[in-house]
C-alpha positions as CSV (number, residue, x, y, z in Angstrom):
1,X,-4.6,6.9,4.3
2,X,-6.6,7.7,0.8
3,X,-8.0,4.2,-0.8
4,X,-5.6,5.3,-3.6
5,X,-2.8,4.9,-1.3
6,X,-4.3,1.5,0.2
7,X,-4.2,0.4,-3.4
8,X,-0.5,0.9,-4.0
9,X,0.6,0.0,-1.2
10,X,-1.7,-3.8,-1.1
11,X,-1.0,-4.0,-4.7
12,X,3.1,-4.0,-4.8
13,X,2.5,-6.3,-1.7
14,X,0.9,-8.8,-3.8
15,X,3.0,-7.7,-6.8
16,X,6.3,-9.1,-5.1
17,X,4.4,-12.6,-4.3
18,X,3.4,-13.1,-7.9
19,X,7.0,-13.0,-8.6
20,X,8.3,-14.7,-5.2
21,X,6.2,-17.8,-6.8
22,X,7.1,-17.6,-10.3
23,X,10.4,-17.6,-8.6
24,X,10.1,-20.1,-6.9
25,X,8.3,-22.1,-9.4
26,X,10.8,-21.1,-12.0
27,X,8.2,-20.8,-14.4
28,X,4.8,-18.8,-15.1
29,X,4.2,-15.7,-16.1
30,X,4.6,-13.1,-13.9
31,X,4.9,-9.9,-16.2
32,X,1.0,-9.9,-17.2
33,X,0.7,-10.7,-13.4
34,X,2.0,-7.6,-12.5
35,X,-0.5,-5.6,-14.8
36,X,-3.2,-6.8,-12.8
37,X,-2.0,-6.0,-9.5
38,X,-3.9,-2.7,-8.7
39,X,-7.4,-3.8,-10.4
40,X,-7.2,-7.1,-8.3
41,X,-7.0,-5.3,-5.5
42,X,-10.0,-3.7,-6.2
43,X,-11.9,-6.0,-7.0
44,X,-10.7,-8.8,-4.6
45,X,-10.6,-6.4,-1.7
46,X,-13.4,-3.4,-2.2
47,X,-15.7,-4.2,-5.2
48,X,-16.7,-8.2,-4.9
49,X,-19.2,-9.0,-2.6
50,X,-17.6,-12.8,-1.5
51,X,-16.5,-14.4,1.2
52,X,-13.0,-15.6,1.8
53,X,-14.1,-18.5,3.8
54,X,-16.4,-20.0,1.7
55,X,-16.4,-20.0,-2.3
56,X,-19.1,-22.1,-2.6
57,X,-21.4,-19.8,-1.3
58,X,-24.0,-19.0,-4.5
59,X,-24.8,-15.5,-3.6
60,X,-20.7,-14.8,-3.8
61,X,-19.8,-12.4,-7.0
62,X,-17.8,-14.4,-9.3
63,X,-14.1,-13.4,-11.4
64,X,-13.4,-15.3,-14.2
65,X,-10.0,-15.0,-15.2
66,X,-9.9,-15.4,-19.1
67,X,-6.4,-14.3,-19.4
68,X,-5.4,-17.4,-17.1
69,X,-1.9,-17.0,-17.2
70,X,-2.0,-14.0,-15.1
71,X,-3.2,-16.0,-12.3
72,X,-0.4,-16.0,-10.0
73,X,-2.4,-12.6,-8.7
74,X,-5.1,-13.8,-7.8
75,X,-3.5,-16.6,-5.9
76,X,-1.5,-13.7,-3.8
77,X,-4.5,-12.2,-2.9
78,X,-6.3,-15.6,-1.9
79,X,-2.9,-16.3,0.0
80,X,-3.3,-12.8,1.5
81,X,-6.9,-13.4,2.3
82,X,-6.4,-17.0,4.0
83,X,-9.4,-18.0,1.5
84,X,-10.7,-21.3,1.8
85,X,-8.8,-24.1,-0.5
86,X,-9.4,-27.5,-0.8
87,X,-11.6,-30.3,-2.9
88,X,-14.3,-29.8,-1.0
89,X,-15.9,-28.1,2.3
90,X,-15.1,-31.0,4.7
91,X,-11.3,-30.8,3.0
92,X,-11.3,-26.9,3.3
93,X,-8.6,-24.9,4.8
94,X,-7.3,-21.4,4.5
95,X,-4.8,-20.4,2.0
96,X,-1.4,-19.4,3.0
97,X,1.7,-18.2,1.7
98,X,3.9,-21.4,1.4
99,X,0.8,-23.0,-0.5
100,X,1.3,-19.7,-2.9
101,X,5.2,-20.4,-3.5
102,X,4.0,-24.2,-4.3
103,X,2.8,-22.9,-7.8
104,X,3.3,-25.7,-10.4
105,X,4.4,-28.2,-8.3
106,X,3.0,-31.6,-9.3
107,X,1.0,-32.5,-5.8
108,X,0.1,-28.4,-5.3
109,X,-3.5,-27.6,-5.8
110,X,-2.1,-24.4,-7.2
111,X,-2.0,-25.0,-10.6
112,X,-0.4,-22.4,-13.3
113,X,-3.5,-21.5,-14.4
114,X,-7.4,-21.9,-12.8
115,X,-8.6,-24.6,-12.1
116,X,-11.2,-25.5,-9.4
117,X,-10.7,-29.3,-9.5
118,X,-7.6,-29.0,-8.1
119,X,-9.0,-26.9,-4.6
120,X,-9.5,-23.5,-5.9
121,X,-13.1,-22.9,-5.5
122,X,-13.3,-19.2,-6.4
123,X,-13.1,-20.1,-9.6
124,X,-16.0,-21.4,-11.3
125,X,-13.7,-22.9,-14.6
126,X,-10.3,-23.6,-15.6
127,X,-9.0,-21.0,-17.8
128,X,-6.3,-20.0,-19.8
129,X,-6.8,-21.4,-23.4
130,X,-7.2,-17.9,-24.4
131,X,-11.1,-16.2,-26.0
132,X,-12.6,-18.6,-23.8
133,X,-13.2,-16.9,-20.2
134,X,-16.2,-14.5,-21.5
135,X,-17.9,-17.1,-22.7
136,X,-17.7,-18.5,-19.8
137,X,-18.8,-15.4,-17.6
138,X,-21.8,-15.6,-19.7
139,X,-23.0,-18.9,-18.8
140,X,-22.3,-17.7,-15.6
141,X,-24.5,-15.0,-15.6
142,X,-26.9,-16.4,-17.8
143,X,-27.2,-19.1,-14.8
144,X,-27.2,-16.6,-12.2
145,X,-30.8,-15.1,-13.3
146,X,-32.2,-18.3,-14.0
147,X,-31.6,-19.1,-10.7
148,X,-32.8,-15.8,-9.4
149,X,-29.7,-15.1,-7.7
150,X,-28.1,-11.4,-7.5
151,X,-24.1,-11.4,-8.1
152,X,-22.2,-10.0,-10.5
153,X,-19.5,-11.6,-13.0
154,X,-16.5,-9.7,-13.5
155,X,-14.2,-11.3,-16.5
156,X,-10.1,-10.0,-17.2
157,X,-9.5,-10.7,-20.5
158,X,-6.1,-10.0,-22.1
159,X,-5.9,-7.3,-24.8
160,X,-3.9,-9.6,-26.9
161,X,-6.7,-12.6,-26.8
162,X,-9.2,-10.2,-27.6
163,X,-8.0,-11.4,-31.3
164,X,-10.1,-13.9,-30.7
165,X,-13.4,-14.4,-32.3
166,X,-15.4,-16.0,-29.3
167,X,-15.0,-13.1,-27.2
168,X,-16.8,-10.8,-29.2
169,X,-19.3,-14.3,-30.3
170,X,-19.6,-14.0,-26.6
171,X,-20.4,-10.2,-26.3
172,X,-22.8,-10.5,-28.8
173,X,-24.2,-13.1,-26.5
174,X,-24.0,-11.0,-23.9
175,X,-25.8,-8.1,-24.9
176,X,-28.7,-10.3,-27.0
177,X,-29.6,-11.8,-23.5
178,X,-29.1,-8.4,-21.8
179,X,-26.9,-10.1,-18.7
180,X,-26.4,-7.0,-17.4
181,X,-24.8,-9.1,-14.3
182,X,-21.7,-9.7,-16.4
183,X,-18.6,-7.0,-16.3
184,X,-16.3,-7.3,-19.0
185,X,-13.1,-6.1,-18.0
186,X,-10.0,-5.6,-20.8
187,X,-6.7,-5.7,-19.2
188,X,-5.0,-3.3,-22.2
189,X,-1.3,-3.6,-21.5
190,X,-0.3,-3.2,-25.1
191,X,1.8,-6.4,-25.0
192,X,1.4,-10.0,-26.9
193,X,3.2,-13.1,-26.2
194,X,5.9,-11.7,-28.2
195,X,5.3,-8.3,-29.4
196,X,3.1,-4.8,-29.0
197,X,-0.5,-5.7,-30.0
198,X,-1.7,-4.1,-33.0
199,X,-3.8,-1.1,-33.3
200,X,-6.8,-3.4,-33.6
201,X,-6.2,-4.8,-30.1
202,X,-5.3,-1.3,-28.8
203,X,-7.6,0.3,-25.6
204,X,-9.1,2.5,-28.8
205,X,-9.8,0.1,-31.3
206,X,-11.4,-2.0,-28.4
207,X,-13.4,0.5,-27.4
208,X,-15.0,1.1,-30.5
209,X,-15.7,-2.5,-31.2
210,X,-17.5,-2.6,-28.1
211,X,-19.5,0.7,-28.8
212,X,-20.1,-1.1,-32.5
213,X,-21.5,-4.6,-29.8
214,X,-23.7,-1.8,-27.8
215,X,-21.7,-2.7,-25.0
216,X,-20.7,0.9,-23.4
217,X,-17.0,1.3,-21.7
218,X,-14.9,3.5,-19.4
219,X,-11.2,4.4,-19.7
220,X,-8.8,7.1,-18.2
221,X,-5.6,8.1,-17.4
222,X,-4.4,7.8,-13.5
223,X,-7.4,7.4,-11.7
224,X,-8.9,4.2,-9.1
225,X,-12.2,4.4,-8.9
226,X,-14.2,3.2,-5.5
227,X,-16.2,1.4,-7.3
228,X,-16.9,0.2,-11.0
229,X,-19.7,0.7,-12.9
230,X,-23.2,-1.0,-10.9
231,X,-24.6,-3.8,-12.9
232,X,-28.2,-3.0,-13.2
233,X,-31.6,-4.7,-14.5
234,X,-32.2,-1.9,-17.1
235,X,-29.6,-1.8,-20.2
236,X,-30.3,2.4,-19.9
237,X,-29.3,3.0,-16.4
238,X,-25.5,2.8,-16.6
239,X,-23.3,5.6,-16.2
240,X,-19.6,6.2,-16.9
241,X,-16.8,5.9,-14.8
242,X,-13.3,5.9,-15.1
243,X,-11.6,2.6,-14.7
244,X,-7.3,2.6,-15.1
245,X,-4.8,1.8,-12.9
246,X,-1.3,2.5,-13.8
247,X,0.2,-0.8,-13.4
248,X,3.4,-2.3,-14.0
249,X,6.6,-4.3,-12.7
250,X,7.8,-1.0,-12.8
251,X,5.0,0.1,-9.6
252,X,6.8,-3.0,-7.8
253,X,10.7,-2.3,-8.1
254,X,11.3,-3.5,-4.1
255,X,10.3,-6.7,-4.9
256,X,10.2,-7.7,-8.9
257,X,13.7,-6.0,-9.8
258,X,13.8,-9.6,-11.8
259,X,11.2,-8.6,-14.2
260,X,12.1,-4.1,-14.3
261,X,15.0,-5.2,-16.3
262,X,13.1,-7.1,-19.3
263,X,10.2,-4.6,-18.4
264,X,11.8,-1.6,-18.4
265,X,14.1,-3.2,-22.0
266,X,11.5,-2.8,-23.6
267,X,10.1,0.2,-22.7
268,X,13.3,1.8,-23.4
269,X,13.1,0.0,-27.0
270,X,9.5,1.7,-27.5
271,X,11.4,5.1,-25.9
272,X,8.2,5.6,-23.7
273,X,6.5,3.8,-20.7
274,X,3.8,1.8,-21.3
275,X,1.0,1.7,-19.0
276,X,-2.2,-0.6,-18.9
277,X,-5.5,0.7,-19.7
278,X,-8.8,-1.0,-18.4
279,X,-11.5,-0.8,-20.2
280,X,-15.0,-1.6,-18.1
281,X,-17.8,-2.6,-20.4
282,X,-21.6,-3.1,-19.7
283,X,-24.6,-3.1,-22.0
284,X,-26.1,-0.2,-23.2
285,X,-25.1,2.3,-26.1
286,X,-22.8,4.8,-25.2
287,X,-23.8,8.8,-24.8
288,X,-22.7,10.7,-28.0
């Protein structure tokens, strides 16, 4: 099997838990959930270097979730995983399924967004008051060299929240302290809470504002890469690569037929699909 077709076929698997949970939950937010369910792969099962078992390790690579709302994902793939959950190491146990379909519930540790007080240790902060996560990825990283300690910081941040000013407070940030540990990843899905996101917030106009923050990036059309660009201690040894998954309840039609119909509504509204774009960011200017 090609590691695209490993992709596809782990990412509708953890598409049609995200929305068995919000299901279940009868709540949540399971359409930006399903935009993330090819790159999570990815990340959670090729490019992190972590260990299911134990997310307190130090040395693990880290995923801040900035977007938080999409994190019924993430806890598929934990579920998937069996990754360690609980308050504390003496507490831990793995992750299943039935904890996964417990999202929201008052006593569950598997709250609607992050948060690693509640027994979800691979995150490092609770997320989801949106322009927040970068920032927090920075501190992240920032702490990460202090301590001498090599792992990488990937951060999904919604397309819409990138109207926020502290995310680009927090690039600048980023690229003054040249934390070239920290992987800014745009989830471009062209939707808001309630609308399209305007041309500002488009993959484009993203793009250039992180060319204008020295902060190179990588898009392209139907493509998943092996791996993502490699964090490096020089800010001029990065090189391109493409980074887009198409992605959407409409990749997960066995299992999220709930979701096509509003899905595909709207598409048929804008009279064209409309799939995500990720764009992969690290410092250093881009090649002209």
């Amino acid at each position: 099997m090609s590691f695209e077709a490993a992709v596809n076929r782990k990412a509708i698997d953890l598409d049609k838990l995200s929305v068995e949970m919000t299901t279940a939950a009868g709540s949540g937010h399971p359409s930006t959930a399903l935009s993330l369910g090819h790159l999570v792969t990815v990340l959670m099962y090729h490019q992190m270097r972590w260990d299911p078992k134990d997310p307190w390790n130090q040395a693990s690579d880290r995923l801040v979730l900035s977007e938080g709302h999409a994190v019924p994902i993430i806890y598929a793939a934990l579920a998937d995983l069996g990754a360690a959950i609980g308050k504390n190491k003496a507490e831990a146990r793995p992750m299943t399924k039935q904890d996964a379909l417990s999202l929201r519930a008052i006593e569950s540790p598997v709250d609607g967004h992050p948060n690693p007080q509640l027994g979800i240790h691979f995150f490092d902060a609770a997320t989801g008051s949106l322009g927040q996560g970068l920032s927090v990825a920075a501190g992240v990283g920032a702490a990460a060299r202090m301590d001498k300690v090599d792992r990488n910081i990937y951060c999904i941040i919604g397309d819409g929240e990138s109207r926020e000013g502290q995310i680009w407070e927090a690039a600048d940030f980023v690229v003054d302290h040249a934390l070239t540990n920290v992987v800014p990843i745009f989830n471009c899905n062209d939707l808001a809470q309630s609308d399209y996101v305007s041309p500002q917030q488009s993959y484009q106009g993203l793009a250039d504002k992180l060319h204008a923050f020295v902060l190179s990036c990588a898009s392209s059309t139907g493509t998943i890469p092996a791996t993502f660009p490699a964090p490096s201690t020089s800010c001029t040894s990065f090189r391109t690569a493409s980074a887009h998954w198409p992605s959407s309840p409409a990749r997960s039609r066995a299992g999220a037929r709930l979701m096509n119909r509003e899905w595909e509504s709207t598409a048929r509204r804008s009279r064209k699909t409309r799939w995500p774009r990720f764009l992969v960011s690290w410092i250093g200017r881009p090649k002209t």
